[in-house]
C-alpha positions as a Markdown table, in Angstrom:
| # | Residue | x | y | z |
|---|---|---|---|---|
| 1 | Unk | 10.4 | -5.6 | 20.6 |
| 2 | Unk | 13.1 | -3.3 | 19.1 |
| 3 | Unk | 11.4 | -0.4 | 17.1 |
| 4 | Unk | 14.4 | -1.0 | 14.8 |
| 5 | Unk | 13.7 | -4.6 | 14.3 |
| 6 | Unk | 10.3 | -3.9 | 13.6 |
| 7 | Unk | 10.7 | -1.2 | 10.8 |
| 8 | Unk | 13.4 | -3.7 | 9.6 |
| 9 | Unk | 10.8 | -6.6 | 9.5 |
| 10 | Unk | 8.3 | -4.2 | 7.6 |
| 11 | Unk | 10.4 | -2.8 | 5.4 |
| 12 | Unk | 11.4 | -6.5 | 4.1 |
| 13 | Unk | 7.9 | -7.5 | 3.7 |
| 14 | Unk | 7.0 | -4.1 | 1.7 |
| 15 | Unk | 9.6 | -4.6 | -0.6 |
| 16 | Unk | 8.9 | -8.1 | -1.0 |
| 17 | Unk | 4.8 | -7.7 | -1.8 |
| 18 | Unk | 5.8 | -5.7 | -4.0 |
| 19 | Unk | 7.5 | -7.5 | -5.9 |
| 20 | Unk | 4.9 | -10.3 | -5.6 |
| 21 | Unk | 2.3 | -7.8 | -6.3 |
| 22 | Unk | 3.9 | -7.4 | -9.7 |
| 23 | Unk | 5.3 | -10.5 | -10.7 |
| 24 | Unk | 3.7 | -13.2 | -9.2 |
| 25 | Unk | -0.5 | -12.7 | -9.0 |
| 26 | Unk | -2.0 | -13.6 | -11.9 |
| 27 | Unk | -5.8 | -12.3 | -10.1 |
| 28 | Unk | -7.5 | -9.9 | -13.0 |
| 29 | Unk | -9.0 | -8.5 | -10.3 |
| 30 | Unk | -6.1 | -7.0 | -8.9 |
| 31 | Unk | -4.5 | -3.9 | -11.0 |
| 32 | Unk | -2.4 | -1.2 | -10.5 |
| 33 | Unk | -1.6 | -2.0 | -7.1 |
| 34 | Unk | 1.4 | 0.1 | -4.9 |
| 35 | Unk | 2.3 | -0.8 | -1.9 |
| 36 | Unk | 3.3 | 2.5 | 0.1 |
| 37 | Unk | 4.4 | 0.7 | 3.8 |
| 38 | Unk | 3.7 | -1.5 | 6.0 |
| 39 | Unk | 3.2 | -1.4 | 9.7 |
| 40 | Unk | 4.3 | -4.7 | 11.9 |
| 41 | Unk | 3.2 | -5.5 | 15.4 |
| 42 | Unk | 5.9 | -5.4 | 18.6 |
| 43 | Unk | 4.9 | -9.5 | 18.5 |
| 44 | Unk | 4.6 | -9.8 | 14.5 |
| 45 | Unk | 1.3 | -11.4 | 14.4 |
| 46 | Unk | -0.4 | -8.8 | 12.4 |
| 47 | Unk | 1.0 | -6.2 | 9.7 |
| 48 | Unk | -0.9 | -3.6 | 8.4 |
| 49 | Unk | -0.1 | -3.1 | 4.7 |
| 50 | Unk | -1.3 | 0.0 | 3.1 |
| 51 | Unk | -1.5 | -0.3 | -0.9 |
| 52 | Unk | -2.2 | 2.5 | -3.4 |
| 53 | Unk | -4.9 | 1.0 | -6.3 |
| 54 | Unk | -5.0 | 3.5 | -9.5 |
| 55 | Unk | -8.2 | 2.9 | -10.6 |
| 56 | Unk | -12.0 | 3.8 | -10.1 |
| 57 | Unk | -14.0 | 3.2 | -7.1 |
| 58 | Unk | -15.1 | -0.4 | -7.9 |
| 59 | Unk | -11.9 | -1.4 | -9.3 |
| 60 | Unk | -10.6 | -0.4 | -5.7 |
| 61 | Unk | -12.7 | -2.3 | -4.2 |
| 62 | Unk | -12.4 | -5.6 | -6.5 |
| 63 | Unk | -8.6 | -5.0 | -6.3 |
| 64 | Unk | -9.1 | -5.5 | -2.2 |
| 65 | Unk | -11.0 | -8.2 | -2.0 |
| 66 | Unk | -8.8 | -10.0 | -4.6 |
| 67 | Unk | -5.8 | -8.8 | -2.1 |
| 68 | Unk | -7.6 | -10.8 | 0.7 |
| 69 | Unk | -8.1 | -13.5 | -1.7 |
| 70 | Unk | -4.5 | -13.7 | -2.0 |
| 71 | Unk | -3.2 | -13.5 | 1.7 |
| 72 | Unk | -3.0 | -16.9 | 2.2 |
| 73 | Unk | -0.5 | -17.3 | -1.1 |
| 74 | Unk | 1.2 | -13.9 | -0.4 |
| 75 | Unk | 1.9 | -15.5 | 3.3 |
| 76 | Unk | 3.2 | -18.5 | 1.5 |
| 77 | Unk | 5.3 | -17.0 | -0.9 |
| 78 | Unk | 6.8 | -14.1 | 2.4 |
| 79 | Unk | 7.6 | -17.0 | 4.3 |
| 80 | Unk | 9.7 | -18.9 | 1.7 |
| 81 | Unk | 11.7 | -15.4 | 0.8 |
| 82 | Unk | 12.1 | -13.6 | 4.4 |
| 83 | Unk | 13.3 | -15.5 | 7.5 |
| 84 | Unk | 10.7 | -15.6 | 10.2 |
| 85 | Unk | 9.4 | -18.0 | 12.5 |
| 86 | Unk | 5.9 | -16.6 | 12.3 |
| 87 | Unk | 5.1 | -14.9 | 9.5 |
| 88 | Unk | 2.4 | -12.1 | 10.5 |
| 89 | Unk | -1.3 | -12.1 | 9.1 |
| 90 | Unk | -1.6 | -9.5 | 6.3 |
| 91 | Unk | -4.3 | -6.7 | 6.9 |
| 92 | Unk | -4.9 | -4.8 | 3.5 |
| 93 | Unk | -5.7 | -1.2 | 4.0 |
| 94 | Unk | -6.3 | 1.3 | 1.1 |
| 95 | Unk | -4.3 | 4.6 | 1.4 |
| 96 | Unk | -5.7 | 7.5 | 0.0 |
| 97 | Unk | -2.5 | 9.9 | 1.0 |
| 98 | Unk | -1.9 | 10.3 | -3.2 |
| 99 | Unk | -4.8 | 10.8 | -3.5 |
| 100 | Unk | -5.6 | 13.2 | -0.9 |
| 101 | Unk | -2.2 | 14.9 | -1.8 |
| 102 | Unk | -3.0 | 15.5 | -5.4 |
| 103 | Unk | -6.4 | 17.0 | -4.2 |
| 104 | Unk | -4.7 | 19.7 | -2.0 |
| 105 | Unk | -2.0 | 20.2 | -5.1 |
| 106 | Unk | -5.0 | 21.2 | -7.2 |
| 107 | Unk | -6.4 | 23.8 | -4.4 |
| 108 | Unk | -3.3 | 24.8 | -4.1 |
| 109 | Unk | -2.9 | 25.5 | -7.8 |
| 110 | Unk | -6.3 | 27.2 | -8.2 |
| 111 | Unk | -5.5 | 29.3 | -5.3 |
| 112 | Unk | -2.3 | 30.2 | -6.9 |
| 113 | Unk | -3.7 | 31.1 | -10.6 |
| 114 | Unk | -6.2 | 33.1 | -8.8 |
| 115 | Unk | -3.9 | 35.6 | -7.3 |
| 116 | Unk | -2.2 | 35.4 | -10.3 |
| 117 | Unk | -5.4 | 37.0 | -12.5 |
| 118 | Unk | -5.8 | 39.7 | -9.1 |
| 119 | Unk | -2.5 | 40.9 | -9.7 |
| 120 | Unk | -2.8 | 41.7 | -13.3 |
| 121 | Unk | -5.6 | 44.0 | -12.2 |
């Protein structure tokens, strides 16, 4: 399939989980959930969809499985707003490139304030 096409089709489903994802759960499991993209198969049977979850460890982890809870619904609710004849199964992944970013900004900042204090010597 069209690499075009596909970004296309993932892009549309990104933008419409998340505004599902906001509006329309009412799971308390599920929090402060961002969904960062989503990656769609040359056949669109299967979509990777990567969320952000602020939050501690087990909240992650409760906000997931309430996410696979919901596939079936989220599936519903795609298929009624984009226009697909199959609409692919949802795999919910949990990306930690904020987090992971955020960490190296730190290390970067120490590293900085460090020289910083060698230079006034």
């Amino acid at each position: 399939m069209n690499k075009t096409r596909m970004s296309r089709v993932g892009e549309e489903i990104k933008k419409e989980l998340s505004v599902l994802l906001q509006r329309g759960l009412k799971d308390p499991r599920i929090g402060f959930v961002t969904v960062t993209d989503v990656e769609v198969t040359s056949d669109l049977q299967l979509a990777k969809v990567y969320v952000s979850i602020f939050g501690s460890e087990e909240e992650r982890s409760a906000s997931l499985a309430g996410l696979q809870k919901a596939k079936g619904y989220l599936r519903t609710e795609i298929g009624k707003r984009v226009k697909l004849r199959h609409i692919p199964d949802f795999v919910f992944k949990l990306d930690e490139s904020i987090t992971y970013g955020s960490k190296i900004e730190n290390i970067l900042r120490e590293i900085s304030s460090e020289g910083d204090k060698t230079d006034d010597r």
